[in-house]
Backbone as ProteinMPNN parsed JSONL, in Angstrom:
{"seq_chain_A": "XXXXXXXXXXXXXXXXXXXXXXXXXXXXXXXXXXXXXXXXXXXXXXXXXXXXXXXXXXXXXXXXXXXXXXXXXXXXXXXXXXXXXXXXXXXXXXXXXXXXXXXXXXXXXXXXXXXX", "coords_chain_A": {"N_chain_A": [[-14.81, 0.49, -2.565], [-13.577, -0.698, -0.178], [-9.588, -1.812, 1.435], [-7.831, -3.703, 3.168], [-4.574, -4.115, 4.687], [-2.22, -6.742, 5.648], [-0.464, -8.254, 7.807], [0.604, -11.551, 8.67], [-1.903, -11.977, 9.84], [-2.406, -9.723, 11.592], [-3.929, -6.549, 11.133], [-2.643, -4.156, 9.503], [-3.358, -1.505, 8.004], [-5.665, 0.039, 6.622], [-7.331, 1.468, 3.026], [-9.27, 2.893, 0.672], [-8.17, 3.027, -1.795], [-8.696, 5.154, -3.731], [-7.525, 6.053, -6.29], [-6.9, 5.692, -9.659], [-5.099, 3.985, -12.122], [-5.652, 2.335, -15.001], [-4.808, 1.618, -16.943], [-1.807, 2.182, -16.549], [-1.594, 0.317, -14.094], [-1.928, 0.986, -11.431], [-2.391, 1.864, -8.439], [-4.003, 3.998, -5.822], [-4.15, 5.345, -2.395], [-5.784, 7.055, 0.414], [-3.88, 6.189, 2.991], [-5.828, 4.498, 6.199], [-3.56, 3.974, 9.065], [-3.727, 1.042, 10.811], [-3.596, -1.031, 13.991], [-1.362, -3.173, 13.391], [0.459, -1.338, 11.931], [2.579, 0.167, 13.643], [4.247, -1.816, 13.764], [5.581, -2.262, 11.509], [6.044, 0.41, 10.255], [8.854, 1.419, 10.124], [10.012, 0.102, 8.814], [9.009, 0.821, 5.856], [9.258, 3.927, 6.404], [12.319, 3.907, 5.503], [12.053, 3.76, 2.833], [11.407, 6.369, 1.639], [13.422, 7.669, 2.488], [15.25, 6.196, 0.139], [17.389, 6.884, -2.044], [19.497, 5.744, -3.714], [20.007, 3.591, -5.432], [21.102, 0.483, -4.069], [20.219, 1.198, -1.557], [17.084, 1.33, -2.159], [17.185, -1.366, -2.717], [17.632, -2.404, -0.189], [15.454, -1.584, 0.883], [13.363, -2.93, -0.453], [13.893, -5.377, 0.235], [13.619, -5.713, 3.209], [10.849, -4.987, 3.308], [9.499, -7.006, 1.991], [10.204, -9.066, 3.494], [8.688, -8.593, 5.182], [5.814, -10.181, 4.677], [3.743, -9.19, 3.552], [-0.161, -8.843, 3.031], [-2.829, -8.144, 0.639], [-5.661, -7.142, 1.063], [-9.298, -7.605, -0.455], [-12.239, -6.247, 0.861], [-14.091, -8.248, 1.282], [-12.107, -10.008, 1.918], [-10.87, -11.026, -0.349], [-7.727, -12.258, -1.515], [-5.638, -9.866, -2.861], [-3.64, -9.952, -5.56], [-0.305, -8.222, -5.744], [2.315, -6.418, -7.564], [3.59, -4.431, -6.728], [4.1, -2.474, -3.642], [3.85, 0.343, -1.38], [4.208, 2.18, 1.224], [3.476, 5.791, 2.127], [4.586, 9.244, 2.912], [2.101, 11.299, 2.608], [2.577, 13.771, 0.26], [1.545, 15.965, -1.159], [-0.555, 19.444, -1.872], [-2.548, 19.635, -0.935], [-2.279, 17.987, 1.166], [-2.915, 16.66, 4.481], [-0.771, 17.114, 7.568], [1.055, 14.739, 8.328], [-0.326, 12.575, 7.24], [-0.747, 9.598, 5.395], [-0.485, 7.592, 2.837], [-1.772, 4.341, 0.826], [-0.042, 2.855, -1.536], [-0.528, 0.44, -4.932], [1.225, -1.433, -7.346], [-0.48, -3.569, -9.538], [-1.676, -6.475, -11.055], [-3.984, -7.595, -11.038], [-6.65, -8.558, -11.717], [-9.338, -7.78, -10.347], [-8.809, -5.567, -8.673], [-9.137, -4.165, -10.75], [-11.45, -3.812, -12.147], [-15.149, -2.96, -12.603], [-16.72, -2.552, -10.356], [-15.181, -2.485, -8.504], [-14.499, -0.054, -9.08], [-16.138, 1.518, -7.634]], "CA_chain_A": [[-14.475, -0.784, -1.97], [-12.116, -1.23, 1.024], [-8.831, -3.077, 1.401], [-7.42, -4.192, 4.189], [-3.493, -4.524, 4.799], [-2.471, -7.633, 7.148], [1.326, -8.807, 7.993], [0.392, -12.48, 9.724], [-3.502, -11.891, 10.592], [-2.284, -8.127, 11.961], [-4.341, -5.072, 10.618], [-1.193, -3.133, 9.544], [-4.001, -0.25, 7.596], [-6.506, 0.122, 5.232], [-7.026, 2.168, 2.28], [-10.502, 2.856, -0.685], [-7.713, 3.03, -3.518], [-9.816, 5.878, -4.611], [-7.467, 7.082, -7.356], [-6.874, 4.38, -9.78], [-4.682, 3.974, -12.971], [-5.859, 0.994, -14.87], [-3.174, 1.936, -17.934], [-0.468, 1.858, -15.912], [-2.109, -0.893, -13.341], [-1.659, 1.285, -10.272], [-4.232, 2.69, -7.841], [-3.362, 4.252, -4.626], [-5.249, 6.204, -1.665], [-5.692, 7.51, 2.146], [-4.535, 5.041, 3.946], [-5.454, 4.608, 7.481], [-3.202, 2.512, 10.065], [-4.459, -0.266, 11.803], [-3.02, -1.44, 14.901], [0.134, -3.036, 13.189], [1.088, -0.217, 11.686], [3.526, 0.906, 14.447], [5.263, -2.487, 13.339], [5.664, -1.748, 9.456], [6.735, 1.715, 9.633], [10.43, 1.283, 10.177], [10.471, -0.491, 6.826], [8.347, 2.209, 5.292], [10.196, 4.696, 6.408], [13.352, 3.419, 4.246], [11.637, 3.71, 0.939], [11.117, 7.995, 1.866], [15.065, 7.857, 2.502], [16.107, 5.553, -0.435], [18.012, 7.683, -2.679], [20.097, 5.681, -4.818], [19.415, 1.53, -6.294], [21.415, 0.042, -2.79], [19.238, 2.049, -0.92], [16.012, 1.068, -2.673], [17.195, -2.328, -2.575], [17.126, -2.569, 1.408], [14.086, -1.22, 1.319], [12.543, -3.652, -0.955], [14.419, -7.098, 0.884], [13.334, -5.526, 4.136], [9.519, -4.689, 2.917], [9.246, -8.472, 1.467], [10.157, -10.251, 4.755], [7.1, -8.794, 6.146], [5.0, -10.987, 3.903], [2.308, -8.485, 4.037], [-0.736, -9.461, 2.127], [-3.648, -7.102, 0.307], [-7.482, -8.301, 0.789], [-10.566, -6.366, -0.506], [-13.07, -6.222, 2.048], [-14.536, -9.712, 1.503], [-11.227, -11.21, 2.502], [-10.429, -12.449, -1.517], [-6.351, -11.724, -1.689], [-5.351, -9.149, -4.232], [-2.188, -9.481, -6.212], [0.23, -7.393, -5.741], [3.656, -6.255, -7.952], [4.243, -3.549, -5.673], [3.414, -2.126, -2.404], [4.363, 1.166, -0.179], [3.225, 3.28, 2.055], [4.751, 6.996, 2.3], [3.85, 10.103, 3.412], [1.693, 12.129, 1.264], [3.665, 15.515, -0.061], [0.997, 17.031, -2.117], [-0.718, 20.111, -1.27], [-3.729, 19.484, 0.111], [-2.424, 16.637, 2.618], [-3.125, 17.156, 5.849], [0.133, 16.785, 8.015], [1.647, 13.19, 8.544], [-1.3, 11.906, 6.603], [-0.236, 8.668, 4.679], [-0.857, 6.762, 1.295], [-1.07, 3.148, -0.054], [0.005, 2.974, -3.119], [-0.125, -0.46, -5.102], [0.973, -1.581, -8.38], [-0.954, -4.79, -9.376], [-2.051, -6.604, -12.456], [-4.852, -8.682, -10.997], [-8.36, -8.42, -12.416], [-10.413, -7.651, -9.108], [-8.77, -4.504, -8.65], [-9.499, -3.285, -12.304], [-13.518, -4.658, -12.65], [-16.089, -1.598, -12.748], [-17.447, -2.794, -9.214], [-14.028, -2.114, -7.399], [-14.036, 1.724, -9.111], [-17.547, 2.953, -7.314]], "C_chain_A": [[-13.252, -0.596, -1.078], [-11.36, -2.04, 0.877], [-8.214, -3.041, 2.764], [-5.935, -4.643, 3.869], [-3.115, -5.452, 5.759], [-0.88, -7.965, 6.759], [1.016, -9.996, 9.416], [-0.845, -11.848, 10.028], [-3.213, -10.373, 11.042], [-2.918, -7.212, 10.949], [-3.426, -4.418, 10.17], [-2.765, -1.419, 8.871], [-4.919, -0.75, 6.821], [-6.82, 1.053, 4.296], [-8.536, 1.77, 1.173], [-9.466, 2.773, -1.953], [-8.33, 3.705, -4.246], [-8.978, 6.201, -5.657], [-6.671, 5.69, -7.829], [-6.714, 4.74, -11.435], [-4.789, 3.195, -13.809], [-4.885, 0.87, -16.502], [-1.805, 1.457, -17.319], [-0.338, 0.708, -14.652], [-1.649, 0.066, -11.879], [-2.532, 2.117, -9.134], [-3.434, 2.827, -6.125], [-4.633, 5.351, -3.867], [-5.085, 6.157, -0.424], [-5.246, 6.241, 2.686], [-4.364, 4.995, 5.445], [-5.032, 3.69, 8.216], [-4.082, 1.756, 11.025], [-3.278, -0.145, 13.239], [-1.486, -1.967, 14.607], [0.758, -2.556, 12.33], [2.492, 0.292, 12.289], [4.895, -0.617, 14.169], [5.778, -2.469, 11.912], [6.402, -0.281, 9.668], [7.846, 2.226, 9.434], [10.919, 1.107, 8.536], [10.226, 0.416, 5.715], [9.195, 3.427, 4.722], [11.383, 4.915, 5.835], [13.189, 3.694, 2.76], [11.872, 5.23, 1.104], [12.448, 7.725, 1.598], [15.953, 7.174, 1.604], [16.56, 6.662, -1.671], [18.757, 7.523, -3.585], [19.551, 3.96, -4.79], [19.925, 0.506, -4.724], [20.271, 0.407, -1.577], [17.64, 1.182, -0.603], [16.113, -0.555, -2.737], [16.879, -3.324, -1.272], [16.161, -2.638, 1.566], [13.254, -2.481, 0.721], [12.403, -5.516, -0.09], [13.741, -6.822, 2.4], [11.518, -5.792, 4.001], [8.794, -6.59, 2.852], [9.4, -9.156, 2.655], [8.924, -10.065, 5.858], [5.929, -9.546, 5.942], [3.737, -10.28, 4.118], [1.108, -9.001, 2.688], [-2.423, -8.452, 1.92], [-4.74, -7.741, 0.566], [-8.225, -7.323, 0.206], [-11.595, -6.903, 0.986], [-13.727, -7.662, 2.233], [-13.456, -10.697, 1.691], [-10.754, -11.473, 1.154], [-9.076, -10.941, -1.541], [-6.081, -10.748, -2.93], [-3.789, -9.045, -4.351], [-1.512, -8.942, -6.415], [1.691, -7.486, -6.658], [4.645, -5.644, -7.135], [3.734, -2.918, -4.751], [4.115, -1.115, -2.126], [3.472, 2.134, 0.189], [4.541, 4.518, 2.334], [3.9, 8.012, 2.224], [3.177, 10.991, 2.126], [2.381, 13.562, 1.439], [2.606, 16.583, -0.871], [0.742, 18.121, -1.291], [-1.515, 20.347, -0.48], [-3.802, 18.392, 0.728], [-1.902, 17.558, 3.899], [-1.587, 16.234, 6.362], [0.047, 15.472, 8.586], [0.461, 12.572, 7.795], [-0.137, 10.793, 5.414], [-1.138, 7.941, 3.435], [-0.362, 5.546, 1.139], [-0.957, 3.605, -1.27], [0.63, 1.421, -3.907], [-0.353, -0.841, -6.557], [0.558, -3.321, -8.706], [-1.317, -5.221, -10.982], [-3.195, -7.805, -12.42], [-6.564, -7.582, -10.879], [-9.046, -7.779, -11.01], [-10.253, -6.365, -8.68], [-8.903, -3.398, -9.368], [-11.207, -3.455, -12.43], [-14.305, -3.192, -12.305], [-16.598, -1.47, -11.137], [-16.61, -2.122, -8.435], [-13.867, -0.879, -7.64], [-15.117, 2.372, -8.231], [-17.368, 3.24, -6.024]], "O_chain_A": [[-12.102, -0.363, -1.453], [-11.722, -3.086, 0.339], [-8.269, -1.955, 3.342], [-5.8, -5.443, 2.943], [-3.568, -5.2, 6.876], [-0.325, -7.912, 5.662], [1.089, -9.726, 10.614], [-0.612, -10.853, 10.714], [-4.17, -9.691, 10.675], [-2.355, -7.144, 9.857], [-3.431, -3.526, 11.019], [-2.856, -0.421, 9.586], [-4.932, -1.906, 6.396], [-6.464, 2.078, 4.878], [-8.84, 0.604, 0.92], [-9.919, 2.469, -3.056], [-8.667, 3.285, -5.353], [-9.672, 6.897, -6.399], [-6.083, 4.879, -7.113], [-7.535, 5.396, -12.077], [-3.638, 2.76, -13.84], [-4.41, -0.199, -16.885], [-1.028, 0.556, -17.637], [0.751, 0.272, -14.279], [-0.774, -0.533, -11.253], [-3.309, 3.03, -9.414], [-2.661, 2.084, -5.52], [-5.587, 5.919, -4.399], [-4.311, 5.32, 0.04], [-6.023, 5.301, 2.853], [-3.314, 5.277, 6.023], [-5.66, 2.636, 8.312], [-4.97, 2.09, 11.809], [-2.371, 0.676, 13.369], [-0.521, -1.515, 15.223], [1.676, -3.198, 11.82], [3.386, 0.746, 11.574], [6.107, -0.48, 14.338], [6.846, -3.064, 11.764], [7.446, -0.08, 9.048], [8.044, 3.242, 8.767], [11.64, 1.591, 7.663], [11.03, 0.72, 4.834], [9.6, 3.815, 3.627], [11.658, 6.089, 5.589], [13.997, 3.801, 1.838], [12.912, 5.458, 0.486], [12.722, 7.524, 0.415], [17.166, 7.24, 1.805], [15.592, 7.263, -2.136], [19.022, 8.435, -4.369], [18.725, 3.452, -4.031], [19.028, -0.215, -4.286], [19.663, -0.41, -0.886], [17.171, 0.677, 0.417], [15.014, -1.105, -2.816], [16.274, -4.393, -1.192], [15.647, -3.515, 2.26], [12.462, -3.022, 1.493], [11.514, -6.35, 0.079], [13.256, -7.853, 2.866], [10.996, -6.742, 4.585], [7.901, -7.122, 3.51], [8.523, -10.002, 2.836], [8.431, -10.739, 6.763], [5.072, -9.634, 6.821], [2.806, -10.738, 4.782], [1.488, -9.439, 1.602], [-3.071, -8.123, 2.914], [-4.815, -8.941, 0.302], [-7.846, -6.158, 0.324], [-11.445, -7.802, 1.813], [-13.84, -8.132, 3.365], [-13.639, -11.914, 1.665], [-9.959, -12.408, 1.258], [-9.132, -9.711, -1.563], [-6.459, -11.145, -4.033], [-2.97, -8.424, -3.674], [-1.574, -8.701, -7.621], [2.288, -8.558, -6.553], [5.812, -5.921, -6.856], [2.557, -2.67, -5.014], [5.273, -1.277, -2.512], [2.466, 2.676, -0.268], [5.744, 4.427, 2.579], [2.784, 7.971, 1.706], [3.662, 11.24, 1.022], [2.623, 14.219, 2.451], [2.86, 17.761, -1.122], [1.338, 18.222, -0.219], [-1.42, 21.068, 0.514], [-4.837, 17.764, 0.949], [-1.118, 18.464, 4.181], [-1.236, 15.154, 5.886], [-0.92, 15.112, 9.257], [0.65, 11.392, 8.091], [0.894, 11.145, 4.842], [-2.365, 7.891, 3.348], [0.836, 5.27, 1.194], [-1.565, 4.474, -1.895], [1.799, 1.077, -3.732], [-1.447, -0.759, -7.117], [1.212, -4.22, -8.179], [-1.244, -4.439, -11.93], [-3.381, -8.663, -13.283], [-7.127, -6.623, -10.351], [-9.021, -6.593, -11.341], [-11.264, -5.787, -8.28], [-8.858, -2.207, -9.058], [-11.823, -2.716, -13.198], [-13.682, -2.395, -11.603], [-16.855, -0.348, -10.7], [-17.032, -1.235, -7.693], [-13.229, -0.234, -6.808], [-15.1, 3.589, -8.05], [-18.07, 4.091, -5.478]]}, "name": "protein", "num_of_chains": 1, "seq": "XXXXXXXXXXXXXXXXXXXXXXXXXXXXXXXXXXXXXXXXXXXXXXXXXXXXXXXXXXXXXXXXXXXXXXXXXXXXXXXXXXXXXXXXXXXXXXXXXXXXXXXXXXXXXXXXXXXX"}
């Protein structure tokens, strides 16, 4: 299942959430930018560089005024706790390749339908 990232009707990315924690409520995956992407990534970019609780605090007051908002593919909103996007570090990511990653505690993103 697809989700769709939007900040005001804007595309910011989208993302399958293929890897998906339902213990810890957190599911994250490829995600590719949309068009307003190139407006989000400033903010983004902050979380990579937060380093101590001040830091991480910017990042979070900054992140929140974007009022960005999760959909699955049929448009129904998904609940979010937490949101970011940051570069993937593992080993088999392909250079600048990026990741959502969102912690949530709403049903629609846990249901058997949303894992296939």
């Amino acid at each position: 299942m697809s989700f769709l990232l939007r900040m005001s009707g804007v595309i910011v990315g989208r993302s399958e959430l293929e890897t998906r924690d339902a213990d810890r409520r957190i599911a994250s995956g490829v995600f590719r930018p949309g068009l307003g992407y190139d407006l989000v990534e400033p903010v983004f970019s902050l979380y990579d560089d937060a380093h101590d609780a001040d830091a991480l605090a910017r990042y979070r007051k900054a992140r929140d005024a974007l009022r960005l908002q999760l959909t699955a593919a049929s448009g129904t909103p998904v609940n979010v706790r937490e949101l970011h996007i940051r570069r993937d570090a593992g080993a088999a990511a392909v250079a600048g390749s990026l990741v959502l990653q969102v912690e949530s505690d709403d049903p629609s993103l846990w249901t058997e339908s949303a894992n296939l």
